[in-house]
C-alpha positions in Angstrom: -47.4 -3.5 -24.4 -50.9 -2.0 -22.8 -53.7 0.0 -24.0 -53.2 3.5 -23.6 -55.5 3.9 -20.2 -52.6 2.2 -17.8 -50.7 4.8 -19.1 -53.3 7.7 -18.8 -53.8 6.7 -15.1 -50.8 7.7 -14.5 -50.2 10.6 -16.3 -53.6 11.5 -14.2 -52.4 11.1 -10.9 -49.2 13.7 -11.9 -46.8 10.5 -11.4 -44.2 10.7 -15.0 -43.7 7.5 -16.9 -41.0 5.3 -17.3 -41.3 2.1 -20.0 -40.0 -1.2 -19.2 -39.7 -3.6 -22.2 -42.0 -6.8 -21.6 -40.9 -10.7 -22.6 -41.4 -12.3 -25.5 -42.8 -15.1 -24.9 -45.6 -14.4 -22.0 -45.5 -10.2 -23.5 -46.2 -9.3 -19.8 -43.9 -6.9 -17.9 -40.0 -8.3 -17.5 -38.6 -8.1 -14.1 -34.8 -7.9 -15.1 -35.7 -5.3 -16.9 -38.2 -3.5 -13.9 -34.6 -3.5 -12.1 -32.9 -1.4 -13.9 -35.5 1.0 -14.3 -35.6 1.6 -11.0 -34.2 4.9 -9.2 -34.5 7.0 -6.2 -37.8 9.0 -7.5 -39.7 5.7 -8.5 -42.6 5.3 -5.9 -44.4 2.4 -7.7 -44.5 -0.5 -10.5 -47.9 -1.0 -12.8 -47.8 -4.5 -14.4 -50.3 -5.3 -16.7 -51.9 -8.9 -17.0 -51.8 -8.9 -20.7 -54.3 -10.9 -22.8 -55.3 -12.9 -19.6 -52.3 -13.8 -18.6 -50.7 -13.8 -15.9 -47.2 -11.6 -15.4 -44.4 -12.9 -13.2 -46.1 -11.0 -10.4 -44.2 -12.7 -7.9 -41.0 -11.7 -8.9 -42.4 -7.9 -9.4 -44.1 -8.2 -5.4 -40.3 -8.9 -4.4 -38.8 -6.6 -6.3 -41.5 -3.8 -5.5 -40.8 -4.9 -1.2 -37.0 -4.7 -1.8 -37.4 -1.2 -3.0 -39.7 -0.1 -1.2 -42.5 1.0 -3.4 -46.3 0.1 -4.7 -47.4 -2.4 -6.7 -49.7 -2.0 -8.8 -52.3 -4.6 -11.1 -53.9 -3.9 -14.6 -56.3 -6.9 -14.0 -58.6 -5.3 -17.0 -58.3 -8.6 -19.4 -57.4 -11.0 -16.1 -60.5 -11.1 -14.5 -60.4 -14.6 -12.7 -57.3 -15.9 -13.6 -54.7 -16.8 -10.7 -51.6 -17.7 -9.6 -50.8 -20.7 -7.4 -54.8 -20.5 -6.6 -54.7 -16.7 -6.2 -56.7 -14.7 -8.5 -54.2 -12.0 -9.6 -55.6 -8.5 -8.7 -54.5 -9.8 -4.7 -50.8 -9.5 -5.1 -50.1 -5.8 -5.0 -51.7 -2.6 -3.0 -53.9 -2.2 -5.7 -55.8 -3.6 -8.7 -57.9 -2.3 -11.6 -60.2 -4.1 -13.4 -62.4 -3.2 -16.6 -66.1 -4.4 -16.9 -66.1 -2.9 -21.1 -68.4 -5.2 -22.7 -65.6 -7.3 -24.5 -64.2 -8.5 -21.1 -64.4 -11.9 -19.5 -66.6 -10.2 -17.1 -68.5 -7.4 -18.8 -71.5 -5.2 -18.9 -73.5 -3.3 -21.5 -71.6 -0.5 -21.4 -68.5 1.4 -19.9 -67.6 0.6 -15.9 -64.5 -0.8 -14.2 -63.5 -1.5 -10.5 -60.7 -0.5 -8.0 -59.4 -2.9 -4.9 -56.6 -1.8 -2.7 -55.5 -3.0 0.8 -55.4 -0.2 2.2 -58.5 1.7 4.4 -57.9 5.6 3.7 -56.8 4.9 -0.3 -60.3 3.4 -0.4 -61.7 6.1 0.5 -60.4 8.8 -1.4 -61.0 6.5 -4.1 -64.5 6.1 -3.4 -64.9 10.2 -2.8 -62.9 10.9 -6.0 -65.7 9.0 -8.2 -68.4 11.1 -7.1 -67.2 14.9 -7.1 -64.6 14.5 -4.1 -67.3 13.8 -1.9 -67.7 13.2 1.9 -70.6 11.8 3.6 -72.1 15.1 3.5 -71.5 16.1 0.3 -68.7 18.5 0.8 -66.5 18.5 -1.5 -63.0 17.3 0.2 -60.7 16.3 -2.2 -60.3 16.3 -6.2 -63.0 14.1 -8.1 -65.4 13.2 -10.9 -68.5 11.5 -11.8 -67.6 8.2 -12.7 -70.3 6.1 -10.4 -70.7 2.0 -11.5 -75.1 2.7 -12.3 -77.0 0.2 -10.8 -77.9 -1.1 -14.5 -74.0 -2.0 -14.9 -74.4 -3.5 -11.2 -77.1 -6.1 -12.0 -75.9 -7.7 -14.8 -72.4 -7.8 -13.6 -73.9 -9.7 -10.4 -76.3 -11.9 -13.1 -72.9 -12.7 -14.7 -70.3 -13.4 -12.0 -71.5 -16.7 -11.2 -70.6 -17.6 -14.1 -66.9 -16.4 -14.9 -65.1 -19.3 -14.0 -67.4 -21.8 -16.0 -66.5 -18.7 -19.1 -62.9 -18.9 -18.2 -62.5 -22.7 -18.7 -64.2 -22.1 -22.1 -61.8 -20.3 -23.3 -58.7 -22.1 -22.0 -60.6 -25.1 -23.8 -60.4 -22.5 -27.2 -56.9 -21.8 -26.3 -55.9 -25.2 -25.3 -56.9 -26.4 -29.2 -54.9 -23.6 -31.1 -52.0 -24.4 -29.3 -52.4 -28.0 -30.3 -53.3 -27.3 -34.3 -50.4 -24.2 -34.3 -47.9 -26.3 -32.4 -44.6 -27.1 -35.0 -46.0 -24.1 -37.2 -43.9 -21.0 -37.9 -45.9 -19.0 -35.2 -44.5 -18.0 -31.9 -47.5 -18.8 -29.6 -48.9 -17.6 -26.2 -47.6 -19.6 -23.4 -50.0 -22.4 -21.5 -50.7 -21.0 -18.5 -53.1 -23.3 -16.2 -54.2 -19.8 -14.5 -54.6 -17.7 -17.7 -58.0 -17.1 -18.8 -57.2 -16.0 -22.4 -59.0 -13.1 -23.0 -57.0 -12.5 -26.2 -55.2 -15.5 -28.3 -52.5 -13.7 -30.2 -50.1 -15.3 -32.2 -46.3 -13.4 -33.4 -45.9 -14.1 -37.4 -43.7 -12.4 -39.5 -46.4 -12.4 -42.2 -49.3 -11.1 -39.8 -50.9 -9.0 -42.6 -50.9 -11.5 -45.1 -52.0 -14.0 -42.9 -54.9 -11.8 -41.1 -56.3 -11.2 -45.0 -56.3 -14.8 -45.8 -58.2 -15.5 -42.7 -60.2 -12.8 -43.8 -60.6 -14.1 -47.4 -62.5 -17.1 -45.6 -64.4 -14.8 -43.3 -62.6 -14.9 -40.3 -61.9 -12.1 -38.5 -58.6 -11.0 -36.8 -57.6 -8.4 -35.0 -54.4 -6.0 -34.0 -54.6 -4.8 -30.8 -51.3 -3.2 -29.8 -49.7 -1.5 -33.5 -47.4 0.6 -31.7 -45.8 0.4 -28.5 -47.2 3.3 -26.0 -43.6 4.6 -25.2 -43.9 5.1 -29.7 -47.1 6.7 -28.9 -47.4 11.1 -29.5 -49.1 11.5 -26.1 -46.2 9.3 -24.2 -43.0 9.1 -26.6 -39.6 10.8 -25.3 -36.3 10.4 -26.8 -34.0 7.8 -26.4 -36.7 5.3 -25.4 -36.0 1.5 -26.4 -38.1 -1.4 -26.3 -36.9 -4.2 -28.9 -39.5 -6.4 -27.6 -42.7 -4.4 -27.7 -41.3 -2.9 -30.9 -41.2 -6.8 -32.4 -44.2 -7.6 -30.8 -46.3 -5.0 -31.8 -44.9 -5.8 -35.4 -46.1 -9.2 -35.1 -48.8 -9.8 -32.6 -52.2 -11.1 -34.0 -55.4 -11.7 -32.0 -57.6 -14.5 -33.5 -61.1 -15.3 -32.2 -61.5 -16.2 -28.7 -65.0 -16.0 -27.7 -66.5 -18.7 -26.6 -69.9 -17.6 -28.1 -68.0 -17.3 -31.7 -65.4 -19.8 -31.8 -67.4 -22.8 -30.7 -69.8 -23.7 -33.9 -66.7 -23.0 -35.5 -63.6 -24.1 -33.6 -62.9 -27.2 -36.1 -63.1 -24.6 -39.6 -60.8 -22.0 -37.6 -58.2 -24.2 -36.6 -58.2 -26.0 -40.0 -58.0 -22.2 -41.6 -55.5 -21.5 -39.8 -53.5 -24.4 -39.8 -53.7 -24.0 -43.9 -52.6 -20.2 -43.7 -49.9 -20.3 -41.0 -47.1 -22.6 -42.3 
């Protein structure tokens, strides 16, 4: 229940794939299920902070120290939100995050960030962004040009004073849906006090109809996840079964968010919505 580039990352570093089903009601990665999954070739978990909220990363650092392996973060919709008072992205040996325009915490174009704990992964991370590089330019190691530009750099550093105050926008946005939707036929995101809610996506069994009334009225929706990626050409193998993503991706629909959007409007949405979703 990702995008496709947790996946490709991967697949990239010649590691092979194996799907774990997510829960329903937070549709982040499930532990019991990260358990079984588990055999004597798996070297790490990826868990993926879905919509901006938190997965049970606790139970996956335990899990991933009783076995032995790495864990690692998608933070790419998370930026900010935390656990206990830890920002997630600090729980595992590693952390990605995504700085695409549409993020929390985004730029005006493509760019992302890496943290790990570790000295010598940092830098053959650091050397694999710019040709393999060492500090003499000899190329030492596998690598691409994929350098943050100074641009990207700025206005990230304009706007990260700023995240948290963004953040607690949106859990304001998220805090009213839950309060108009609540008692309605749709299965809802979970509060989360350390979720930052960079998707709201509601489970309805009549999520077309639903997303072309809201449309009718000239709000726009949005399906994120259609198909599960273990459903996916590039990733599918046989005898692969997720019930939950399956449902989920069935049912899963993302209504406006953005605090720039949403707020002129929050009073019309939620009235829409509470008029559409019975």
């Amino acid at each position: 229940m990702t995008a496709a580039g947790t996946a490709v990352g991967i697949v990239q570093s010649g590691a092979d794939i194996r799907f774990v089903d997510v829960e329903y009601s937070t549709r982040g990665m499930n532990p019991d299920e990260v358990e079984f999954a588990i055999n004597a070739r798996t070297a790490a978990i990826v868990a993926v902070h879905l919509h901006g909220i938190p997965v049970a990363i606790e139970r996956l650092q335990a899990i991933a120290r009783r076995h032995r392996l790495a864990l690692v973060e998608d933070c790419a919709q998370a930026h900010g939100a935390t656990i206990n008072g830890h920002c997630v992205g600090t729980f595992g040996d590693a952390a990605a995050f995504s700085f695409y325009p549409t993020k929390n915490l985004g730029g005006i174009g493509d760019g992302g960030a890496v943290i790990v704990r570790d000295h010598a992964a940092a830098e053959r991370i650091r050397r694999s962004r710019h040709y393999g590089w060492s500090s003499d330019r000899i190329a030492v190691q596998w690598g691409i040009n994929s350098r943050l530009d100074e641009l990207q750099a700025a206005i990230l550093r304009t706007l990260l004073p700023h995240l948290n105050a963004a953040n607690n926008e949106r859990r304001e946005i998220a805090r009213s849906y839950l309060a108009a939707l609540s008692g309605s036929s749709a299965d809802l995101p979970p509060w989360n006090n350390g979720a930052i809610y960079h998707q709201f996506a509601i489970a309805l069994t009549e999520r077309d109809a639903v997303a072309h009334a809201l449309s009718v009225r000239g709000i726009q929706t949005a399906v994120h996840y259609p198909i599960g990626l273990h459903n996916q050409p590039q990733f599918y193998k046989e005898g692969i079964s997720l019930p939950v993503t399956d449902t989920l991706s069935q049912k899963l629909l993302s209504v406006p968010i953005q605090p720039e959007i949403v707020q002129p409007y929050l009073e019309l949405i939620t009235s829409a919505l509470r008029e559409e979703i019975r």
